[in-house]
N, C-alpha and C positions, 0 to 999 in steps of 0.2 A: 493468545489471539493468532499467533504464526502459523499454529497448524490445521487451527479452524480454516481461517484462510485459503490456506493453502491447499487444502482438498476442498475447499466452495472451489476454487479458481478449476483447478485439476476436473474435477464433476463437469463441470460448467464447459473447460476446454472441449475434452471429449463428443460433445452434443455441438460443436460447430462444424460447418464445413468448409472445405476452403477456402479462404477470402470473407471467411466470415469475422465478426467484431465482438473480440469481450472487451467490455469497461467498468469501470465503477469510478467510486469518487473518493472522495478526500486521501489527497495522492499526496501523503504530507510525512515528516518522521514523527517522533516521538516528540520532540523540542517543538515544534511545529504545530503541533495538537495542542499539547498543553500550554502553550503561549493564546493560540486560539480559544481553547474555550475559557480559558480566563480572562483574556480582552472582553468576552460576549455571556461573562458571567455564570459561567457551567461552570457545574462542579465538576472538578479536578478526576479524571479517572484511572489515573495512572501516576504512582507512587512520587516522592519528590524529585525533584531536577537533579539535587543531587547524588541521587542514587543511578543517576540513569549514566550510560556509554553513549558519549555520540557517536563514537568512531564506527559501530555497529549500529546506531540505531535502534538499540534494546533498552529497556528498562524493568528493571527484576525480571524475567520472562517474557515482557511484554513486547513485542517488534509493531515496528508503524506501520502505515497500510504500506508507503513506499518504500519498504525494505523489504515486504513478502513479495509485493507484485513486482519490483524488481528481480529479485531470485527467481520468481518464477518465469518471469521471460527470459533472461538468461539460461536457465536451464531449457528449456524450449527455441532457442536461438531467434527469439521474433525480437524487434524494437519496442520500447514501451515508448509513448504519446502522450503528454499534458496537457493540458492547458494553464495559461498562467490567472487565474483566478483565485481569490483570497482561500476557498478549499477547492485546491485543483482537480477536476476529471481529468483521468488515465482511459490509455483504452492501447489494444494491441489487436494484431489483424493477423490471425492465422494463416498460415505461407507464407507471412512475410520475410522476407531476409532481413 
């Protein structure tokens, strides 16, 4: 998923202009997900808990949404933005310091 991601994010960057806004949603780790869609009765799409790293937010290859779009705002020096909602919307604002 990390580097799907991460060139959608990167694609997507590129085609904004200043002050413009990328977002998406479920701003959540690995633990976080799989806690959710189990509360909500989905099936499981990411391998057991305990195969997973919290300290990175990986699971066998897998990285959460909020470990890519954090790296990728850090690499592009913006702020990343949530909300606090059961599956959070992110969103970050090109120029931004």
């Amino acid at each position: 998923m990390g580097a799907a991601v991460t060139q959608a994010l990167s694609k997507s960057w590129s085609k904004l202009k200043a002050g413009g806004v990328l977002a998406g949603s479920d701003f959540l780790n690995v633990d976080e997900m799989e806690e959710l869609n189990e509360a909500q009765g989905r099936t499981a799409v990411l391998e057991k808990k305990s195969k997973c790293d919290r300290r990175t937010t990986e699971c066998s290859g897998y990285k959460g949404v909020r470990a890519v779009v954090e790296e990728f705002c850090k690499s592009k020096k913006v702020k990343v933005h949530f909300t606090a909602d059961e599956r959070p919307t992110w969103y970050t604002i090109k120029d931004e310091a």
